[in-house]
Every structure is written in structure tokens, then in C-alpha cells.
N, C-alpha and C positions, 0 to 999 in steps of 0.2 A: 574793756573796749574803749581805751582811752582816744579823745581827736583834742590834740594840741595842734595849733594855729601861731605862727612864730613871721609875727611879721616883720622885716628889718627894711631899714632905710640906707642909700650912702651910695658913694661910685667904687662901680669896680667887686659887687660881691662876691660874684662868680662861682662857680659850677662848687666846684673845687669847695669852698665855706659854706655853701649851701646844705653839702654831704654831708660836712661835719658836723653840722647843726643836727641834722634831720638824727643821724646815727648817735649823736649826744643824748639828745631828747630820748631816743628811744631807750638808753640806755639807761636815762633817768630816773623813767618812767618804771623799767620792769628793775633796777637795782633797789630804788629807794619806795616807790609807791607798790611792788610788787604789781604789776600788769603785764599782760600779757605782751611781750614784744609782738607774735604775729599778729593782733589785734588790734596794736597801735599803729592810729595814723598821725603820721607829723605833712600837716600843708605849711611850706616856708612860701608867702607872699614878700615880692619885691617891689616897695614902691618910693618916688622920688624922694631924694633929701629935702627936695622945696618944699613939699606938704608938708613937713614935722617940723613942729620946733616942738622948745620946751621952755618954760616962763618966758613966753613972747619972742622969746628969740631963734633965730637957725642951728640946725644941729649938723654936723660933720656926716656923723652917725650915727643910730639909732635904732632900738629893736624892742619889742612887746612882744609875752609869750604868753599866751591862753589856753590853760590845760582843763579840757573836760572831762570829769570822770565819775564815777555814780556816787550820789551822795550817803557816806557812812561808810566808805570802806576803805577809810585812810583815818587817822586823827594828825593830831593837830603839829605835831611832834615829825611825822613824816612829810605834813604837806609842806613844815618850816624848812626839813631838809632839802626838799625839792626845789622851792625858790630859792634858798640858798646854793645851794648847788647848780644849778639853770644859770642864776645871775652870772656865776662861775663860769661856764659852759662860754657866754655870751661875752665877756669882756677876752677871756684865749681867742675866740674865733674872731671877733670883729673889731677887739682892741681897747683900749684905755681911752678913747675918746667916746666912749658912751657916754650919755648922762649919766648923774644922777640919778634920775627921773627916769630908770629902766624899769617897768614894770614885768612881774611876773603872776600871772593870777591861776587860779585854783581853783575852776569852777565847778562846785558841786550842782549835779542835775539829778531828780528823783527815778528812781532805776524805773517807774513805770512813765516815763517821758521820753525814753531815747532808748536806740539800742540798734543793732545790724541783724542784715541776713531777713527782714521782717519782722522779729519778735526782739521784744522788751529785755530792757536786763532782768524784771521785775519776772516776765515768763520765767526766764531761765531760773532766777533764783526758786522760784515755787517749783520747776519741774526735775530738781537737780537730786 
């Protein structure tokens, strides 16, 4: 029950690279981290180029990706391909003027701290 969070910056994102983002990710997510694509939520936020920079300076464009997902059921080796592959994802859809300074993160949370529907991932895992 992964929620990836892909925030991007820049004019002109539009409908259209939003899709593809959202459909990347997901695809990401259940090829390489194995997750449930019905499961996965991807929220794409759009917010001004003027808020971001990056070493002090303005960026064209810009995107951060934050992948939440229960901690221990990826190692290290998978989460490597995900940000690598994501970065991937991000520089096709929104171009070669990214930073640098594109992050991609991997947030492990304890399956008894989060979860859908009501219950835990932690429920599930005990009642499985």
C-alpha cells in the first residue's frame, strides 16, 4: 500500500506529463518494489518555479519524489533500483533541465504505523 508524493515545479506541466508521471510511478512501484499497483497511490503536487531553487539559485524545473512504503519489505538493492529508475522516469517526462539536486526518497514507515481501509499493515501481516 505504497503513497508516493512527486512534487514537480516549472510552466506548462500539464495534464498530459502529469499521467505519465502518475502511470511511471506506479509502474515503478509494482515492477521493481513489487506493490500492489491497485494499492498504489501516486499524489502529483504542482507548485511555482519561484519557490524552488537549488544552491540558492532559481530552477527552470524541478521535481522531488517520496515513496512511502512498509519498512522491510524491499532491501537495499531494490529501493537502489527504484531511485534509479524514478530519476529515469523524471528527467523523459520533464526534461534535461532538472537539477542535479533531483531527489528521490524511500520512506520506510513501521507496518504498525500506517495502513488503509482502517487497519494496519501490521493487522494484515498477523492475520494473513
Amino acid at each position: 500500500m505504497p503513497f508516493v508524493n512527486v512534487t514537480i515545479a516549472g510552466s506548462g506541466i500539464g495534464a498530459d506529463r502529469v499521467g505519465r508521471l502518475q502511470s511511471g510511478v506506479t509502474a515503478l512501484m509494482a515492477d521493481i518494489l513489487g506493490k500492489n499497483p491497485d494499492l498504489t497511490a501516486v499524489l502529483v503536487e504542482e507548485v511555482p518555479a519561484s519557490g524552488w531553487q537549488v544552491g540558492g539559485r532559481p530552477v527552470e524545473v524541478a521535481a522531488h519524489v517520496q515513496a512511502a512504503i512498509t519498512a522491510g519489505t524491499n532491501d537495499a538493492e531494490e529501493k537502489a533500483r527504484f531511485i534509479a529508475e524514478a530519476n529515469a522516469l523524471l528527467h523523459r517526462v520533464l526534461g534535461e533541465a532538472l537539477p542535479l539536486a533531483t531527489y528521490v526518497v524511500v520512506q520506510e514507515i513501521a507496518a504498525d504505523a500506517w495502513g488503509y481501509d482502517g487497519l494496519t499493515q501490521e493487522h494484515r501481516r498477523l492475520t494473513r
